[in-house]
VOSENU-611102 format. One line per 4 residues: number of its first residue (from 1); for each residue x, y, z of N, C-alpha, C. Coordinates in Angstrom, 1 decimal, always signed. Layout:
% VOSENU-611102
NUM = X:Y:Z:X:Y:Z:X:Y:Z ~ ...
//
This chain:
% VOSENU-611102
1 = -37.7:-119.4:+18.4:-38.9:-118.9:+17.9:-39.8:-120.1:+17.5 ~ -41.4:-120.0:+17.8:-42.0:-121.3:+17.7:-42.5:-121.0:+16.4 ~ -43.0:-122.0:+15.3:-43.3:-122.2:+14.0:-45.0:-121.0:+14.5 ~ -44.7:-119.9:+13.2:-46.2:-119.1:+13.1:-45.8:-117.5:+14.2
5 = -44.6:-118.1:+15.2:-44.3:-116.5:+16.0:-43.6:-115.5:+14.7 ~ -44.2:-114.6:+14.4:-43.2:-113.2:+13.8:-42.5:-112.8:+14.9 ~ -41.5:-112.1:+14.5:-40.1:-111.7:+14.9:-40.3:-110.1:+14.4 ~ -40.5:-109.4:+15.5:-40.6:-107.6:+15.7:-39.4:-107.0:+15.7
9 = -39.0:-106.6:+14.8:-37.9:-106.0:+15.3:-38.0:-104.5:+16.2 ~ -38.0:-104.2:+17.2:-37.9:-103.1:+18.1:-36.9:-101.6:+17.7 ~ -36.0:-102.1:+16.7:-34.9:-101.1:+17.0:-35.9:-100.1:+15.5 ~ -35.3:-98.8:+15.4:-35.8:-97.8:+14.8:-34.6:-96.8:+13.9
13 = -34.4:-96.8:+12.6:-33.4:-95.8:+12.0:-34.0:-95.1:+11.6 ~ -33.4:-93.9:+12.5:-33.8:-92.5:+11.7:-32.8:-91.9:+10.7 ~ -32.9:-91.0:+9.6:-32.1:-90.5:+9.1:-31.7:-89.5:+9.8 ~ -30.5:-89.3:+9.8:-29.2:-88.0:+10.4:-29.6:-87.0:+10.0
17 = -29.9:-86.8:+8.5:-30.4:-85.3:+7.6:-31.4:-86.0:+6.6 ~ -32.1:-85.4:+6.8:-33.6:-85.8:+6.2:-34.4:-84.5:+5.7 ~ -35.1:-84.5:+4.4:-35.7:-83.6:+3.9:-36.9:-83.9:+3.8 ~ -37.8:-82.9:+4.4:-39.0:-83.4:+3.9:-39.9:-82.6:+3.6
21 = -41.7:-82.1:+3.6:-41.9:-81.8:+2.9:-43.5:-80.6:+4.2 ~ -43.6:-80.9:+5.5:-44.5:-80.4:+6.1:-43.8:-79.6:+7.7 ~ -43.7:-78.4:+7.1:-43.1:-77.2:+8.5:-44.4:-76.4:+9.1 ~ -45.3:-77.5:+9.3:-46.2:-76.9:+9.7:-46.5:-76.6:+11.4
25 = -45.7:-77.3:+12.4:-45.0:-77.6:+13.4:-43.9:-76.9:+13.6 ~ -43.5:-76.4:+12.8:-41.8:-75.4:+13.4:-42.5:-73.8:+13.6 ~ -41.6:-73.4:+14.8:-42.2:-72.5:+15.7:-42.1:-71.3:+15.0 ~ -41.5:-70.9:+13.6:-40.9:-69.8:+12.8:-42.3:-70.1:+11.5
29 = -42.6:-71.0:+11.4:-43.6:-71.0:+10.0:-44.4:-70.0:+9.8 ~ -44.6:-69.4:+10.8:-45.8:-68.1:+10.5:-44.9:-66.8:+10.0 ~ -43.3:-66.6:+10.4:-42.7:-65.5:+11.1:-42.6:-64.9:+9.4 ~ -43.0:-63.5:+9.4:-43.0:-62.5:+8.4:-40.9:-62.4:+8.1
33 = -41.4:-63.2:+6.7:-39.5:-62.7:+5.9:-39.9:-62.8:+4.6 ~ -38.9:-62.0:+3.8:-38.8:-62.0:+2.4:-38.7:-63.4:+1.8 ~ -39.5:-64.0:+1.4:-39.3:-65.7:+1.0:-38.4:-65.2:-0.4 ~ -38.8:-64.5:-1.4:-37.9:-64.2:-2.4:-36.6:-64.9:-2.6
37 = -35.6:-64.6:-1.7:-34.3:-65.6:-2.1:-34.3:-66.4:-1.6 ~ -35.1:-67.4:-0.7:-35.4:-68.6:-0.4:-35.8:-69.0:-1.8 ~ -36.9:-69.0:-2.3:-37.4:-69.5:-3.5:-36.5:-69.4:-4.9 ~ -35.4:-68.4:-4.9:-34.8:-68.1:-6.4:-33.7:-68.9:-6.0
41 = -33.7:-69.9:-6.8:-32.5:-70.7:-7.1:-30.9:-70.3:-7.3 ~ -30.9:-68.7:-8.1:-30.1:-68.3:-8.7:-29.4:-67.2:-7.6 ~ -30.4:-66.9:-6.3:-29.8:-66.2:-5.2:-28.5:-66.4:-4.7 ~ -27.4:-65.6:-4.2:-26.6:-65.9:-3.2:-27.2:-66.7:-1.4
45 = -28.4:-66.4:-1.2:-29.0:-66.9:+0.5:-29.4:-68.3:-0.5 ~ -29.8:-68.8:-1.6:-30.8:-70.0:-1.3:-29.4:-71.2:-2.0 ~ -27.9:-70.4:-2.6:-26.9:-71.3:-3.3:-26.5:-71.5:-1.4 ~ -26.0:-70.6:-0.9:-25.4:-70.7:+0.4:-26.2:-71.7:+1.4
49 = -27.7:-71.8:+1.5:-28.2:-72.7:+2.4:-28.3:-74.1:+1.6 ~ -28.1:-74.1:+0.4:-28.2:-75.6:-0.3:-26.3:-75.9:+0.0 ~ -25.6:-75.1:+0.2:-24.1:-75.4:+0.8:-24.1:-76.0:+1.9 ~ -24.8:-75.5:+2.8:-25.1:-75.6:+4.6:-25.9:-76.9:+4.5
53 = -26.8:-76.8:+4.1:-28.0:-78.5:+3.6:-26.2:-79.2:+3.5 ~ -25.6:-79.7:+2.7:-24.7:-80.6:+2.0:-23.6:-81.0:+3.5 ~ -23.0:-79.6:+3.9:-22.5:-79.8:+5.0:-22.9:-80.0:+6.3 ~ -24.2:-80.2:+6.3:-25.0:-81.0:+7.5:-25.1:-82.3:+6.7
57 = -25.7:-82.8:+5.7:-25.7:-84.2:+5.1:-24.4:-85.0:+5.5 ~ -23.2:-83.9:+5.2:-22.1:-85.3:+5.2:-21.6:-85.3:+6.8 ~ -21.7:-84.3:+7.7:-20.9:-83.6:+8.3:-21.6:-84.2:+9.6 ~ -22.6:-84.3:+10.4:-23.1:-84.1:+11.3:-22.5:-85.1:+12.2
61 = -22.4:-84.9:+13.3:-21.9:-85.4:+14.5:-22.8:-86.4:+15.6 ~ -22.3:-87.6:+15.5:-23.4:-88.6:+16.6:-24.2:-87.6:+17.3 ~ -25.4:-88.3:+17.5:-26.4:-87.7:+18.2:-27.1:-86.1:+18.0 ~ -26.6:-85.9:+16.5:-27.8:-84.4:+16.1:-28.2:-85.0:+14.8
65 = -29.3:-84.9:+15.2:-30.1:-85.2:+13.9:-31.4:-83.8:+13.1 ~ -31.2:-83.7:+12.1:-31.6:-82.4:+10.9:-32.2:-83.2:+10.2 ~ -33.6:-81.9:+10.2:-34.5:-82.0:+9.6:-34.7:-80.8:+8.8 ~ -34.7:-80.4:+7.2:-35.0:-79.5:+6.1:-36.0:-79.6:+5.5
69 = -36.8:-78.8:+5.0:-37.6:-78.4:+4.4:-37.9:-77.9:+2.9 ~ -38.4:-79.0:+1.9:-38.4:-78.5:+1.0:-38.8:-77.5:+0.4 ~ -39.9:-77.1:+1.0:-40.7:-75.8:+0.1:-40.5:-74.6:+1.2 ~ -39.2:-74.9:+1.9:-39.1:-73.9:+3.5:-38.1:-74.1:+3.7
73 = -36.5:-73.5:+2.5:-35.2:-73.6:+3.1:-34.9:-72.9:+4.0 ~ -35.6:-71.9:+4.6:-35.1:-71.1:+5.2:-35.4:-71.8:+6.8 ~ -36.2:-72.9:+6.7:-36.3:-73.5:+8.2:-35.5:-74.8:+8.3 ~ -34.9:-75.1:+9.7:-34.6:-76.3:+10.2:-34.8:-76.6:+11.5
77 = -35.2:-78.2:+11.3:-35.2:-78.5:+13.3:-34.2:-79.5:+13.1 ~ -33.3:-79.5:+14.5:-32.4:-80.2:+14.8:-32.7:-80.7:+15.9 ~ -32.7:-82.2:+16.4:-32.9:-82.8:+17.4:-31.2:-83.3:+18.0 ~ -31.1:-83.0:+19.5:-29.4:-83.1:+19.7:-29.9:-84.5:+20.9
81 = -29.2:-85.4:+21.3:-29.8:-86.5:+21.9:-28.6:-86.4:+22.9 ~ -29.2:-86.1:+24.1:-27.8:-85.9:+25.4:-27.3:-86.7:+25.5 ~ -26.0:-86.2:+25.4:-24.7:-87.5:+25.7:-24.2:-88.3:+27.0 ~ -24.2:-89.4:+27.1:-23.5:-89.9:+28.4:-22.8:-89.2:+29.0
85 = -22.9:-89.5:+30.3:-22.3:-88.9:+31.3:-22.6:-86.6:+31.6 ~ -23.6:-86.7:+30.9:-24.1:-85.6:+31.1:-26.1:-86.0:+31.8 ~ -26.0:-84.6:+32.2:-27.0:-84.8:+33.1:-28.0:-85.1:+32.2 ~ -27.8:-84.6:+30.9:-28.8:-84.7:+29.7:-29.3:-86.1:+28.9
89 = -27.8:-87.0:+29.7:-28.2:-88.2:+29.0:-29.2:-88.9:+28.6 ~ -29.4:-88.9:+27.3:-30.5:-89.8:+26.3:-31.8:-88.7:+26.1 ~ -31.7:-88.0:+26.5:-32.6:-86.9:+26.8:-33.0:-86.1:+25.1 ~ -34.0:-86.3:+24.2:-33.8:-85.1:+23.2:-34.3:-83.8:+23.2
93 = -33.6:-82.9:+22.8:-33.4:-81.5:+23.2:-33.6:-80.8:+21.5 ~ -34.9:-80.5:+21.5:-35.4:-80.1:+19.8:-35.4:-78.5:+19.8 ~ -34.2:-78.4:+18.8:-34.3:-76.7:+18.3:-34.7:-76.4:+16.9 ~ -35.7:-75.3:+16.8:-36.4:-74.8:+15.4:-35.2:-73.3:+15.0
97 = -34.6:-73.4:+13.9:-34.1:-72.7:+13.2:-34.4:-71.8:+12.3 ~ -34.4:-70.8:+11.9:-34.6:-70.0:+10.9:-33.5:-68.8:+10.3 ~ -33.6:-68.9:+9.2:-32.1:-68.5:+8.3:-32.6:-66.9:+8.0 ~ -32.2:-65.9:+8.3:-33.1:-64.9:+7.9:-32.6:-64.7:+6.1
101 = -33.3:-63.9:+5.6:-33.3:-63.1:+4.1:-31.8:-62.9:+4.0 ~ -31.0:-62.3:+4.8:-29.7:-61.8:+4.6:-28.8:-63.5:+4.6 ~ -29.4:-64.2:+5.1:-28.2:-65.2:+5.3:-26.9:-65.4:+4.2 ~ -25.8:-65.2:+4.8:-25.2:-65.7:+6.2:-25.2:-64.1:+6.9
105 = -25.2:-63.2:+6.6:-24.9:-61.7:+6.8:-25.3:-61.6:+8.1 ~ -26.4:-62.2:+8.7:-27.0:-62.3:+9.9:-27.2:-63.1:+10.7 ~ -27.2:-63.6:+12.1:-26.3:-65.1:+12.2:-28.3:-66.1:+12.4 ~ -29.0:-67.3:+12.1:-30.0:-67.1:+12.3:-30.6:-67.0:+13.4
109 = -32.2:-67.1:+13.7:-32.9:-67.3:+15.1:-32.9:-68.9:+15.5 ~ -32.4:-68.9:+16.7:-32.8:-70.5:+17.2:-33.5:-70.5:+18.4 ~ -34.8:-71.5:+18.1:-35.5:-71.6:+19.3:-35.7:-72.9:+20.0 ~ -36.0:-73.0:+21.4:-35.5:-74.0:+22.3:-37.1:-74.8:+22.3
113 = -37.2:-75.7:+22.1:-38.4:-76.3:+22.8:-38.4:-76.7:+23.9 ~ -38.8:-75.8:+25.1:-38.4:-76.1:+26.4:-39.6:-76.8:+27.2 ~ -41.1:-77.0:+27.1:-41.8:-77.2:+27.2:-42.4:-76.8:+29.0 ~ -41.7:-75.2:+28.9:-41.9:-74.9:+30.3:-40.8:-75.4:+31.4
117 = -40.3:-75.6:+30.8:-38.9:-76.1:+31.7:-37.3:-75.6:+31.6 ~ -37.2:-75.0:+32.9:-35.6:-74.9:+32.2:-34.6:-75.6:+33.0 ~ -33.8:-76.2:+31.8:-33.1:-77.1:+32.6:-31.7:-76.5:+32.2 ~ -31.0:-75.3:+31.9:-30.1:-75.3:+31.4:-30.1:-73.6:+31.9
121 = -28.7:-73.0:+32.3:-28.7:-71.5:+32.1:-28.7:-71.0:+30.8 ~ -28.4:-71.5:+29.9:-28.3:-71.2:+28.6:-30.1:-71.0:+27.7 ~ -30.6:-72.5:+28.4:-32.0:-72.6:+27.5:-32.8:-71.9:+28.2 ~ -33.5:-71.3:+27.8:-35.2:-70.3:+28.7:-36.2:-71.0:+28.7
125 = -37.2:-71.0:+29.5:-38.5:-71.8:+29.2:-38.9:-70.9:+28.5 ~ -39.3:-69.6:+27.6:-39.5:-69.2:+26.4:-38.7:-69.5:+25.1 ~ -38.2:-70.3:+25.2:-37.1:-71.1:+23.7:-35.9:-69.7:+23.3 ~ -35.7:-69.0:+24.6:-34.7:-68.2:+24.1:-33.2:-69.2:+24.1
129 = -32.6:-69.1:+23.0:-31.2:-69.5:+23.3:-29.9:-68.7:+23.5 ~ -29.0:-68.9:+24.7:-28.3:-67.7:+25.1:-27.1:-68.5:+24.4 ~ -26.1:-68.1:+23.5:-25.0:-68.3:+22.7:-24.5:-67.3:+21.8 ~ -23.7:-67.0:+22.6:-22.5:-65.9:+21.3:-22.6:-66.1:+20.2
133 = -22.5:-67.4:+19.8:-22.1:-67.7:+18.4:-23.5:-67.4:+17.6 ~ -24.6:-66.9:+18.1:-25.9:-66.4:+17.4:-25.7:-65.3:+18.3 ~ -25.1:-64.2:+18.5:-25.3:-63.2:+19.1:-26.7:-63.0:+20.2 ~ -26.4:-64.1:+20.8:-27.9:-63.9:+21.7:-26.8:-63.8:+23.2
137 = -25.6:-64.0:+23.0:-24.6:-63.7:+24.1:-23.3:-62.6:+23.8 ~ -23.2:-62.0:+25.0:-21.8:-61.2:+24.6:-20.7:-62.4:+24.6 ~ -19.5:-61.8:+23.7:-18.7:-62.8:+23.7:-17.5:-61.9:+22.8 ~ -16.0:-62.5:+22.8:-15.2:-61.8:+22.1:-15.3:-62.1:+20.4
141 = -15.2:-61.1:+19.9:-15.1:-61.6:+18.4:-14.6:-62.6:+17.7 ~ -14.1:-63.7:+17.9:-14.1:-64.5:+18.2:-15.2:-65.7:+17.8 ~ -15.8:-65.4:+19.0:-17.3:-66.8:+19.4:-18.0:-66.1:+18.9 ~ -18.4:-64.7:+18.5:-19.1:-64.3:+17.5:-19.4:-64.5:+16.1
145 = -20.8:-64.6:+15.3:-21.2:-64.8:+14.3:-20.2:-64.5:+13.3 ~ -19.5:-65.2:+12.6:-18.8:-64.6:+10.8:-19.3:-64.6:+10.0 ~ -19.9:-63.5:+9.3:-20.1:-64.0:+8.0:-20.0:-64.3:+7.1 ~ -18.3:-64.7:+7.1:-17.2:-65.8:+6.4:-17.4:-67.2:+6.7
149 = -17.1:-67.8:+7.9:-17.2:-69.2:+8.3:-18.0:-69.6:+9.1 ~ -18.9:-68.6:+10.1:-20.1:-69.3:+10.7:-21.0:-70.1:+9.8 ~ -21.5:-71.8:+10.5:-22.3:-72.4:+9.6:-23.3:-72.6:+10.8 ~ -24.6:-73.4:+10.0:-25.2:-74.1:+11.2:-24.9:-75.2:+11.7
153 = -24.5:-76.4:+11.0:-23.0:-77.6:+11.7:-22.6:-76.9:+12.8 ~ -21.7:-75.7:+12.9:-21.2:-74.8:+14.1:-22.2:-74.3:+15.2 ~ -23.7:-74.2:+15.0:-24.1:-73.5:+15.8:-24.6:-74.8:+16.7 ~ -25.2:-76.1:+16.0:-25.3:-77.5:+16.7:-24.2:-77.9:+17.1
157 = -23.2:-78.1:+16.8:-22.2:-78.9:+17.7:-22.3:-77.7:+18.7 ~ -21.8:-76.5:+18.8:-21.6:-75.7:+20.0:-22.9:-75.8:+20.6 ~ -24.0:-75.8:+20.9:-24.7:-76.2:+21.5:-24.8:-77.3:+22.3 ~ -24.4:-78.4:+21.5:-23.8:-80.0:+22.4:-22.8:-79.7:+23.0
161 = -22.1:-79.1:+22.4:-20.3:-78.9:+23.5:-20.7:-78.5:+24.5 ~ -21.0:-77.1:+24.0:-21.1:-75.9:+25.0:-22.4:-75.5:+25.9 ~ -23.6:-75.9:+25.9:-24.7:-75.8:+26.8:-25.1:-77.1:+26.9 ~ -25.0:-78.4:+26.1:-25.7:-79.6:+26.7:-24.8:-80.2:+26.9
165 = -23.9:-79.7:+27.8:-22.4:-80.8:+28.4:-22.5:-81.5:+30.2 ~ -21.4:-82.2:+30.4:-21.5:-82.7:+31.8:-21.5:-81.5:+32.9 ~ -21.0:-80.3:+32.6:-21.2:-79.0:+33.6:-21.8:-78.1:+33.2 ~ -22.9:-78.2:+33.2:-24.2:-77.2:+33.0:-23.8:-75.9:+33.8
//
């Protein structure tokens, strides 16, 4: 480097689980729900998604990255970044989340930002997502929603496993 050149660094760290503060871009922000136990601290839905927040913080797996909302627990976007040796590779693949009023009782909505494209049997170019594990697929009870141990951690990794893998 010659005397007076700055040195750019090119590379970029994002946070894995990041909270922030404007859901004005997630595809659910308008959708009519009881905010009520999002907002009451003392709720069983707003202790349970501050559990789910904790277990995406420590928990999440290379290549998904979560985004939460403070004044909007009930929303999340997950960015999943295709894995080598899939057709997906390096490719990111952004889903908008929403936890309904009953959560966990009901498993939430996930929507695909497909941008008119479907590259997947599973993704729709209308952001439908087809997966058992959200009852948006038949499946045995089983791969079906619990509302014992289903989390959202579970609904992103199966998504990477199971729809953005090397056999589409």
């Amino acid at each position: 480097m010659e005397s007076g050149e700055i040195k750019m660094s090119t590379s970029v760290e994002f946070k894995r689980f990041d909270v922030v503060l404007d859901p004005s871009d997630h595809h659910y922000v308008n959708s009519k729900v009881n905010r009520d136990c999002f907002t009451n601290e003392n709720s069983g839905v707003h202790r349970k998604i501050m559990r789910e927040w904790k277990i995406l913080q420590e928990g999440l797996p290379e290549l998904i990255y979560v985004r939460v909302y403070e004044d909007r627990i009930d929303l999340i976007r997950a960015v999943i970044v295709g894995a080598p040796g899939t057709p997906y590779h390096d490719g990111l693949f952004f889903f908008d989340i929403q936890l309904p009023s009953n959560y966990p009782y009901q498993p939430p909505k996930v929507y695909y930002h497909s941008h008119g494209i479907r590259l997947n049997p599973n993704l729709y170019t209308r952001g439908f997502v087809c997966l058992s594990l959200i009852n948006t697929w038949d499946g045995n009870k089983k791969e079906r929603w619990d509302t014992s141990s289903s989390t959202i951690l579970q609904v992103l990794v199966s998504i990477q496993g199971l729809v953005l893998n090397e056999r589409p």
